[in-house]
N, C-alpha and C positions, 0 to 999 in steps of 0.2 A: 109178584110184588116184593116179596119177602127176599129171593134172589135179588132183584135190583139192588135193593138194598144193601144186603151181602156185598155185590159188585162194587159198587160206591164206596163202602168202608174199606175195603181191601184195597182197592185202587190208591185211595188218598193214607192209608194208614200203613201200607206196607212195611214198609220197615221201624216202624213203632211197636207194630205188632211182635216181629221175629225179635226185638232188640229185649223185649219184656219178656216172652217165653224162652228164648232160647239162649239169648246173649249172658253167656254165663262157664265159670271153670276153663274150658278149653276150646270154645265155641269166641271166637274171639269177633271185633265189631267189621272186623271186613269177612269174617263166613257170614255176618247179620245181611249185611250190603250186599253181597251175593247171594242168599238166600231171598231176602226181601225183591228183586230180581225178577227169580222165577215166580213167588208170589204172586209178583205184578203180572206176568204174562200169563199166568193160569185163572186172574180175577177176570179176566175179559173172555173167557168163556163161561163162566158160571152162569149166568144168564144162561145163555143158550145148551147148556146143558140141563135144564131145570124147564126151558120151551122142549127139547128133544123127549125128555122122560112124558114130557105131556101128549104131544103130539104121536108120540109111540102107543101109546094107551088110545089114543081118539082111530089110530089105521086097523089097530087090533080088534076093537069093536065094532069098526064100519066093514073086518072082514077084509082088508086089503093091505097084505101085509108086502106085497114086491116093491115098491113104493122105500118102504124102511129098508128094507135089506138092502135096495141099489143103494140108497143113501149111504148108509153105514161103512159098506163097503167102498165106496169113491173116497169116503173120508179117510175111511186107515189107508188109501192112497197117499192120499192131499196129507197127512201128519208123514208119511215116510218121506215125500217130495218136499215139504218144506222143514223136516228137522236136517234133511243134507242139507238143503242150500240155507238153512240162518245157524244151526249149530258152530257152525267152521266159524263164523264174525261172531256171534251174539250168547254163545258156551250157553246155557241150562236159560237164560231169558231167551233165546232163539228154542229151543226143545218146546218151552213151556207157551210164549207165542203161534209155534206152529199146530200144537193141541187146541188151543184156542178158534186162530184160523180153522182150522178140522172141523168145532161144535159146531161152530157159526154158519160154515158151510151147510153142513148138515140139515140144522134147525134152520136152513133158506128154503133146502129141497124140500123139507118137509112142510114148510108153509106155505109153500108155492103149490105145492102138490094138492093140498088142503083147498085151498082156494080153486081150484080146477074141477073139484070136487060139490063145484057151488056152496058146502058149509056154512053156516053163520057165523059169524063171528062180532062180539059185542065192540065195534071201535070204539065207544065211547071210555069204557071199562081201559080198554090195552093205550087210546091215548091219555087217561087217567093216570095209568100205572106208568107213564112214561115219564111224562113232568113229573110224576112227586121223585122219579130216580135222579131226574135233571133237578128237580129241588135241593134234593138232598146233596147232592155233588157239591152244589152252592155253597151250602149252611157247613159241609162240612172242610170245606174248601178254607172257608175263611173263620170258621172253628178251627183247626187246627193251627192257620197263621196267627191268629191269636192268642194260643196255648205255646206258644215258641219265644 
């Protein structure tokens, strides 16, 4: 939940964020713009980076660890194959995008996996934590337009 979170603020605050810590001395407002950038493209995995440390923990304990390692290893594929093809158009937002693409990937195999697994899993709980992400995007969506 906490992640969502995270994801949501970064997403809508990116370069607000980099423009207050960093924009400053020699750090001029177009390194902010390009910085805030990658930002963005590395907000949209955090989510799924934070389901992967979970889900990693839930194979380790059920004793079924090939699962994670095919995973892991497809991904450092899938970040090599897509920082060639978006780096060349999209410079450190294509790099930090295709890390993204990677987690997502990842935390798929691994939810997929999970569920094959027959597992429980609380839907009520994860469609919970889903809307208040979608909430927040909302409130801070049009918080921000209105702090401008």
């Amino acid at each position: 939940m906490r992640k969502a979170m995270c994801t949501v603020f970064y997403v809508v605050n990116d370069r607000d964020l980099i423009a207050i810590f960093f924009q400053q001395g020699q750090f001029t407002s177009n390194d902010a713009v390009e910085t805030a950038k990658a930002l963005f493209g590395y907000s949209f995995g955090l989510l799924a980076y934070g389901f992967i440390k979970v889900m990693t923990g839930f194979y380790y304990a059920v004793e079924r660890t090939k699962l994670p390692m095919m995973a892991s290893l497809s991904s450092i594929s899938l970040v090599f194959l897509g920082s060639y093809i978006l780096v060349e158009d999209y410079a450190q937002f294509g790099l930090a995008l295709a890390s993204s693409i990677a987690l997502s990937f990842n935390a798929t195999v691994l939810f997929i996996g999970a569920m094959r697994y027959k597992e429980h899993f609380n839907w009520k709980v994860i469609a919970k934590g889903f809307l208040a992400g979608v909430g927040a995007a909302v409130v801070a969506y049009f918080v921000q337009g209105a702090c401008k």
